[in-house]
C-alpha positions in Angstrom: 0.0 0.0 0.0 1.5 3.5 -0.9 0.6 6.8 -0.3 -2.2 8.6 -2.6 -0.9 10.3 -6.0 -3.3 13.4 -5.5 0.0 15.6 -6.4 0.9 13.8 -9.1 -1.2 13.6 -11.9 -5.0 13.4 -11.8 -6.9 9.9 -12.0 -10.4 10.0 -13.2 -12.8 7.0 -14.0 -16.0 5.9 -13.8 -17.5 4.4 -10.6 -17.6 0.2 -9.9 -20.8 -1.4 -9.8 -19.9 -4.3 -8.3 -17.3 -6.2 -6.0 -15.9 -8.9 -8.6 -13.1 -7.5 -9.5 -9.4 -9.7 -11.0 -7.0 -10.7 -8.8 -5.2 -8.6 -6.3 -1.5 -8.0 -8.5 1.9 -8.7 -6.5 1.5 -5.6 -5.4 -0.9 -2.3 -4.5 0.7 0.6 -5.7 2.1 2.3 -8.2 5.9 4.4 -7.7 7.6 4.3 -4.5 9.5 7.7 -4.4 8.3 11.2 -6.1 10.9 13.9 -6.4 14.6 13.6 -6.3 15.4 12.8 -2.3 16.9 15.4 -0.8 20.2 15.1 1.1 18.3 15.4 4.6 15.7 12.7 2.8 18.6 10.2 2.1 20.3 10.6 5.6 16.8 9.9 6.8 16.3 6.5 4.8 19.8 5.5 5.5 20.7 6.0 9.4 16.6 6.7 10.7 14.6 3.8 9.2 17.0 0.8 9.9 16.2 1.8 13.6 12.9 2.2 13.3 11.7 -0.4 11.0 10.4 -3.4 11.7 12.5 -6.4 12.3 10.6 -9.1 9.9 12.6 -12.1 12.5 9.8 -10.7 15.1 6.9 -11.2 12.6 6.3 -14.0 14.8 6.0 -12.3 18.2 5.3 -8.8 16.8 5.7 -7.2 20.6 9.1 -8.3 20.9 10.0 -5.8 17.9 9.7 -2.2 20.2 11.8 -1.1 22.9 9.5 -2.0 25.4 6.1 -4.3 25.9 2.9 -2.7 24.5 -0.2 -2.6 26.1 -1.9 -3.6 22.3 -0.5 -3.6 18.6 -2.3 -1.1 16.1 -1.5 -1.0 12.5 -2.1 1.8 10.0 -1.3 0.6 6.3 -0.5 3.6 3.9 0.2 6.6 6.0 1.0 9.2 3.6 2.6 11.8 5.4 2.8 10.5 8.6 0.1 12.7 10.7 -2.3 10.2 11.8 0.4 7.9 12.6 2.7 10.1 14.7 -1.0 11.7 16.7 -1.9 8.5 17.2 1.5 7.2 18.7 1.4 10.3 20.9 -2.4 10.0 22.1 -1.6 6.0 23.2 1.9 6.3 24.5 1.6 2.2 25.3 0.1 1.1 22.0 2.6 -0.5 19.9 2.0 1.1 16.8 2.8 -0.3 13.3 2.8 2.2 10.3 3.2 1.1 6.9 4.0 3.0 4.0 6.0 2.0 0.9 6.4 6.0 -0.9 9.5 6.8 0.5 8.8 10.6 0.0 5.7 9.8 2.8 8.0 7.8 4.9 10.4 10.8 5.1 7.9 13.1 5.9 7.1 10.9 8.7 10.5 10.5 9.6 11.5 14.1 10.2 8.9 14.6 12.5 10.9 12.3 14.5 14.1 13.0 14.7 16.1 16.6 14.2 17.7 18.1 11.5 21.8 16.1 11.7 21.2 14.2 14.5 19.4 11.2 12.0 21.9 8.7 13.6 22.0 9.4 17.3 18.7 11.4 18.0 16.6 8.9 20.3 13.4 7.3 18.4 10.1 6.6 19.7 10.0 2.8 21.8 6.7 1.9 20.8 6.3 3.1 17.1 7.3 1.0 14.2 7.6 1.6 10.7 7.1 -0.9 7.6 8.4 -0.6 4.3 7.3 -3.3 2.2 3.8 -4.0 1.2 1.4 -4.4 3.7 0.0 -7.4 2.9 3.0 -9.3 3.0 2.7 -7.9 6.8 -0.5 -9.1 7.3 0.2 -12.7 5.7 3.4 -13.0 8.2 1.6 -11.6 11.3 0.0 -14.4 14.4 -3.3 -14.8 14.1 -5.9 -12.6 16.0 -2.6 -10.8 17.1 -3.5 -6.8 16.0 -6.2 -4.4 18.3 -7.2 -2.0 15.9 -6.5 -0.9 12.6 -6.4 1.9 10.3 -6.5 2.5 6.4 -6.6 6.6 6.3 -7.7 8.0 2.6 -5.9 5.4 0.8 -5.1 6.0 -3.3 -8.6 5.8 -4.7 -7.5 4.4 -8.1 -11.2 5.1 -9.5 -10.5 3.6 -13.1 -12.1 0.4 -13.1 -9.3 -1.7 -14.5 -7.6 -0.2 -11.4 -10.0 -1.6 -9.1 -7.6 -4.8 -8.4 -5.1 -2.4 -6.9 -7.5 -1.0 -4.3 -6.8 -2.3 -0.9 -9.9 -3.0 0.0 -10.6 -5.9 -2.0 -12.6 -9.2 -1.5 -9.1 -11.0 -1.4 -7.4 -8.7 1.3 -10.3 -8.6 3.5 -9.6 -12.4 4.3 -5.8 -11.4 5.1 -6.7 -8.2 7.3 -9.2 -10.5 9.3 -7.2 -12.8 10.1 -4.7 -10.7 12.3 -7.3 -8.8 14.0 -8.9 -10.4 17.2 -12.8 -10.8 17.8 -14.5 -7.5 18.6 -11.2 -5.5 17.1 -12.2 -2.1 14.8 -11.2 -1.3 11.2 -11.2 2.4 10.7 -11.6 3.2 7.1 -12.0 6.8 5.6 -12.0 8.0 2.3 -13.0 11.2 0.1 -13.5 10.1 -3.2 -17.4 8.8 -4.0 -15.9 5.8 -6.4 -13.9 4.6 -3.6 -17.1 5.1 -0.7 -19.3 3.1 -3.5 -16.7 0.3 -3.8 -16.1 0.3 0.2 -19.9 0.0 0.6 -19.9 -2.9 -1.9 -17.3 -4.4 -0.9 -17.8 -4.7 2.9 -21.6 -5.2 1.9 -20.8 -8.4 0.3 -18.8 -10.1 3.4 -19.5 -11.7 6.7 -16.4 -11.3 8.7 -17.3 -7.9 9.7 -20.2 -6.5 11.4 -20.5 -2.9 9.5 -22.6 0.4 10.1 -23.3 3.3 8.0 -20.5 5.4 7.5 -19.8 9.0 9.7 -20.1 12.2 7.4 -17.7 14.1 9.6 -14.5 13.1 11.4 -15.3 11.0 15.0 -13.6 12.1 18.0 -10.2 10.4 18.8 -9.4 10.5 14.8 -6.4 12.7 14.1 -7.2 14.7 10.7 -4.7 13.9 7.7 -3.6 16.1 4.9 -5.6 14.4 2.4 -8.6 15.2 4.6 -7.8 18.5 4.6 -7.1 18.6 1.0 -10.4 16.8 0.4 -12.4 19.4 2.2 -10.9 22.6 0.6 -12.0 21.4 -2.6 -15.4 20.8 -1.4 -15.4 16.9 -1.4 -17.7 14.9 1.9 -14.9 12.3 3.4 -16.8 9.0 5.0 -15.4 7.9 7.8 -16.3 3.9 8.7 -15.6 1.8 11.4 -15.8 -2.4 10.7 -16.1 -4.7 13.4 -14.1 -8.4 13.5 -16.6 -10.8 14.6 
């Protein structure tokens, strides 16, 4: 899962009318950096992420893989730039928090909230926040069973053509992978802006029975952190949908 291309070139498609869609590919998204990385960028990726990321020997026992024993494991997959994951992290000081993001461009951003300006070496990092590079699902396929509390999937890339529909995360195919590492009575937050996407969601999540489901919020719920695409969203007039799906 990567972070939405809204600044990189518009997408524009017609909505889906139904759930049976191809196949899931290898992987989600598209590009994994933007621009040219910056020198602070590339000190960032080099000496900050190795001690932040998550060691995939853990996968097993995900809590052995922070600085200290969480109270819970949450997992956000596609964090953009990093603002729901770091307000999160800082609301629930003894959640181990996993964030996902393959755009390295996002995973910077994240990054330098983190740790100052040359001190990407030897500035201390967070105990219980973890970052993972790689696609999330191969996450989810290595993670225990019933092992995560809560997770999050924050205005993810819409890809509204329909031949892109394969590449959306939520998909029949992925919905079996993200049940199976949350526990019974554990939430999936899921908030988008863009009405293919809330059509698909509603499809999608219609169609299943691992998940009890309600009708999505038309503003923001307390105790979720706004995001930049949120933000973005709203300036140009569009209604975000914010959902919240129950494991049974």
């Amino acid at each position: 899962m990567t972070a939405r291309q809204d600044d990189a070139a518009p997408q524009t498609g017609s909505p889906v009318s139904a759930p049976e869609v191809k196949a899931s590919p290898d992987r989600l998204y598209g590009r994994q950096r933007g621009h040219p990385l910056r020198p602070r960028q590339q000190r960032l990726l080099d000496l900050t992420l190795p001690r932040l990321r998550l060691d995939p020997s853990v996968l097993a026992d995900p809590a052995r893989g922070f600085g200290r024993t969480p109270s819970g494991l949450w997992l956000e997959v596609g964090f953009g730039g990093g603002e729901h994951s770091l307000a999160q992290h800082t609301a629930h000081p003894d959640v181990g928090y996993i964030a996902s993001e393959v755009f390295e461009n996002g995973m910077c951003s994240l990054l330098s909230r983190l740790v100052p300006d040359g001190q990407e070496g030897t500035a201390p990092v967070p105990d219980l926040l973890r970052l993972w590079d790689e696609d999330a699902r191969a996450l989810l396929r290595a993670l225990p069973e019933q092992s995560i509390d809560r997770m999050f999937l924050m205005f993810p890339d819409p890809w509204p053509k329909a031949r892109h529909a394969k590449r959306r995360f939520v998909h029949p195919a992925t919905i079996q992978l993200v049940a199976r590492v949350l526990k019974p009575g554990a939430t999936w937050r899921v908030a988008s802006d863009d009405p293919t996407y809330q059509a698909w969601v509603e499809e999608v999540m219609g169609a299943q029975d691992l998940f009890d489901t309600a009708p999505p919020a038309t503003e923001r719920p307390e105790g979720w952190p706004p995001t930049r695409y949120e933000t973005k969203a709203l300036r140009a007039g569009r209604q975000p949908l914010y959902w919240v799906f129950t494991r049974r």
